[in-house]
N, C-alpha and C positions, 0 to 999 in steps of 0.2 A: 103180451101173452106168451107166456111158455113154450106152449104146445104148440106156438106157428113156428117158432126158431126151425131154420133147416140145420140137420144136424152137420156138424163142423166135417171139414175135409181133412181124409187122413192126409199125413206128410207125406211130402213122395222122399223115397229112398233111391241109394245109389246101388243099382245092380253091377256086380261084376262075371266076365266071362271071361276065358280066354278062347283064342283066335291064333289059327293054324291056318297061311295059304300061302296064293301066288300075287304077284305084285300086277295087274295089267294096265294098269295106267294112272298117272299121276293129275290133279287140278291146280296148282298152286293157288290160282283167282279164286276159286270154293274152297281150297282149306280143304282135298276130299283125296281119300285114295280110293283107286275102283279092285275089289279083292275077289280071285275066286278062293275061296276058303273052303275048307270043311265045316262039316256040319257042328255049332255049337249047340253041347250040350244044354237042355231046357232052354232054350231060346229060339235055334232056327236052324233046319237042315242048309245042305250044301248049298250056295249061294253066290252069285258072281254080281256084287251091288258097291255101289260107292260109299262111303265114308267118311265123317270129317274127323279129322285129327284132330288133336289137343294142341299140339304144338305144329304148326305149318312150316317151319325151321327144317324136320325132320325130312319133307318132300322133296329136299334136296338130293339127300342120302338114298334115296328108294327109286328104282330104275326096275322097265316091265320086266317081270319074268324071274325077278327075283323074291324067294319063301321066306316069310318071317314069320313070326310068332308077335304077339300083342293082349295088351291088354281091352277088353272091350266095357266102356262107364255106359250107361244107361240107367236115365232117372227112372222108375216105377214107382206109380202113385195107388197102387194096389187093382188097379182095372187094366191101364195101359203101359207100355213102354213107348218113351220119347227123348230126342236129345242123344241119341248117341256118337259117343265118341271116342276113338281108338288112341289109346296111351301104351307106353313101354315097349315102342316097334323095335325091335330085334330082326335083323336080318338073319339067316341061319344060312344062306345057301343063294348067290348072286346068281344073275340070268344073266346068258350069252350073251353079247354083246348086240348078235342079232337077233334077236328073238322078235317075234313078232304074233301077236294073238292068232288063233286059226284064223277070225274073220274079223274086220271090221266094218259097222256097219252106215250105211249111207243114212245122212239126218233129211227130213220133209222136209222140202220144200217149197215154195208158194208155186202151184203151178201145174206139183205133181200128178199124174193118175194114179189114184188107190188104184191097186190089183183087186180082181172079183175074189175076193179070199171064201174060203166058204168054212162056217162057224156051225154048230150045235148051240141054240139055244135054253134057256133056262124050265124051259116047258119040254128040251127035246126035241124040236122042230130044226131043222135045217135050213138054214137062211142063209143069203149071200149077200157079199159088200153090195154090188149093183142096184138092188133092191131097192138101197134108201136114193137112188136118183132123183132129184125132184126135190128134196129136204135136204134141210143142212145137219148134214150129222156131227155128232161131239164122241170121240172116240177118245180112252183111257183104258190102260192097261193096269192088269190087281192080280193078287192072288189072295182067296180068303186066306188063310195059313196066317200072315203079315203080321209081325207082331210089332212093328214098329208103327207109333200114332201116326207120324209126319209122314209117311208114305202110303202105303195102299190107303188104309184107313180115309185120310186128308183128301187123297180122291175122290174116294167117294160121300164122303160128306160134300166139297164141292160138288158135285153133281147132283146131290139130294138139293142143295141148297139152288142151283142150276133149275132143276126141275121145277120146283115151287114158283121159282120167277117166272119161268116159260109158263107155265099151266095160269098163267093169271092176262097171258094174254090170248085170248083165241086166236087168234091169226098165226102167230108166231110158233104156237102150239100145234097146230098141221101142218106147218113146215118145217119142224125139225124133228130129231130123235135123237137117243142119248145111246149109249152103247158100252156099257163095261166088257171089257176082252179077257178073261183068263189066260196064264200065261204058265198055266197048271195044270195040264188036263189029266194028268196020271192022278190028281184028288179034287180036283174043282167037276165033277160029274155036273148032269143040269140040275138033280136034288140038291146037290149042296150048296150049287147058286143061287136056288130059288131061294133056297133059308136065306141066305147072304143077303142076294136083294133085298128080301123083307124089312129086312133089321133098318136098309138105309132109304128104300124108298117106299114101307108100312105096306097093307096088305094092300096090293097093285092088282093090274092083270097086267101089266108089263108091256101094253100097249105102245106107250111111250119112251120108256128107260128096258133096255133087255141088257141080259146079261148074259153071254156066250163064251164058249169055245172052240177054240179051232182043231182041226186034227193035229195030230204031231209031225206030220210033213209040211201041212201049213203054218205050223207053228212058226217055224226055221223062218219061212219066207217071211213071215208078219214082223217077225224079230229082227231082220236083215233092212226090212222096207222101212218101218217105225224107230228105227235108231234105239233097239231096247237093250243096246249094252253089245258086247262081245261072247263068242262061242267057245266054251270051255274046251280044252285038249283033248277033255274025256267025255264030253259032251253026257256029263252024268249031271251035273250045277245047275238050277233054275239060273237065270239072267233077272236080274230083277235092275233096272234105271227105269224113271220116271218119265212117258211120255205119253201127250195129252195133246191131240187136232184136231182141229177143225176141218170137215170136208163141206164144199160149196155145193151146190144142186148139182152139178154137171161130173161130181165124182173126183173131184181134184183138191189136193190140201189149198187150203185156203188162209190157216194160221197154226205152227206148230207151237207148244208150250212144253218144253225138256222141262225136270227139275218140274219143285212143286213150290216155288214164287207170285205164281199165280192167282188170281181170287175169281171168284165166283160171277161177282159183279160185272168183272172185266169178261170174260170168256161169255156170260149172257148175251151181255151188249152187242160184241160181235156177232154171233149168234143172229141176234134180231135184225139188225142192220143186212145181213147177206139172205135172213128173211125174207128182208119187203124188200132187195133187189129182183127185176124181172127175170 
């Protein structure tokens, strides 16, 4: 029958950008360089986030603190952007020899105390880290804006996908809570979170999954404490790296996940397990 065909998926195209920044640290093992850049036109304001290369050859040649210019490939299949990756790095301008980021930040570890951070929720309300004592919280960091699929986006799909597993078991389901952190607060307000949430975890009362922001003095802290990248010169650049943990009942990282290698399945599991511990 005709008329049940789903209609065919457009092709995804290859978008191109250029790319204007500073060099702050290199991955050879991911293939990634970490940029604060300027803001590329139609695609994404100023931005301090990692990157994979085309050619991993190149991360030889690329030392912190040194400006280049590049080419930015990115597949768009007319919904999303995915897959990107920085071709034609041009150095324009070497970094000193010592140069060193204003801050670098310390990675969770098994054991740690979360700080009582204190957030704005997506209703508005004022809620602090403490709070969830007693539950096992799953913390991730986003900013709606994210135009890239494999980062914020992939987040929070795992976590919608997170949720649906928790909510099918009662037990497990009043001991934990899910938590998206903004790391936007100058456009991530609680209206524009609430829309956000909607889209990934449908019309909620956000009992279980919230979605928050910190002040901007908290921000720094949360960004220092959660390993969310390095502190621009001009402290003008969102940070944007990927980081996702787990905190146990008693308020201590439990399991950190950098990068988004991660699945859904696996981060549940655990989840449940520190559950149904005492």
């Amino acid at each position: 029958m005709a008329g049940c065909k789903k209609p065919p998926q457009p092709p995804s195209t290859t978008k191109t950008f250029d790319v204007r920044g500073k060099v702050i640290e290199t991955n050879p093992a991911r293939s990634e360089v970490t940029l604060d850049h300027e803001a590329i036109p139609g695609f994404m304001e100023a931005m301090i986030m990692p990157y994979k290369v085309k050619d991993s050859a190149v991360l030889k040649e690329l030392h912190p603190g040194d400006r280049i210019t590049a080419k930015l490939f990115v597949e768009y299949d007319g919904e999303v952007y995915k897959n990107a990756k920085l071709d034609q790095i041009v150095v324009i301008a070497q970094g000193k020899p010592d140069y060193k980021p204003t801050m670098q930040f310390h990675a969770p570890a098994k054991g740690d105390v979360v700080p009582d951070f204190k957030l704005t929720n997506q209703n508005g309300k004022a809620i602090h880290m403490n709070e969830f004592q007693g539950r096992v919280l799953l913390i991730t960091f986003v900013y709606t804006r994210c135009p890239l699929d494999d980062y914020c986006p992939k987040m929070s799909r795992n976590f919608a996908e997170i949720e649906k597993t928790l909510a099918t078991d009662k037990d497990a389901a009043a001991k934990t809570h899910l938590l998206s952190i903004s790391f936007d607060p100058a456009f991530d307000s609680p209206k524009v979170l609430k829309s956000y949430g909607e889209i990934y975890a449908g019309k909620t009362d956000f009992r279980h999954w919230e979605f928050a922001v910190p002040s901007q003095s908290d921000l720094r802290l949360m960004e220092e404490f959660f390993d969310l990248g390095v502190t621009s010169d001009d402290n003008k650049s969102l940070t944007h790296s990927l980081s996702t943990v787990v905190v146990d009942k008693s308020g201590r990282v439990a399991e950190w996940y950098p990068g988004n290698d991660w699945t859904a399945a696996q981060v549940a599991a655990r989840m449940k397990e520190l559950a149904r511990a005492a």
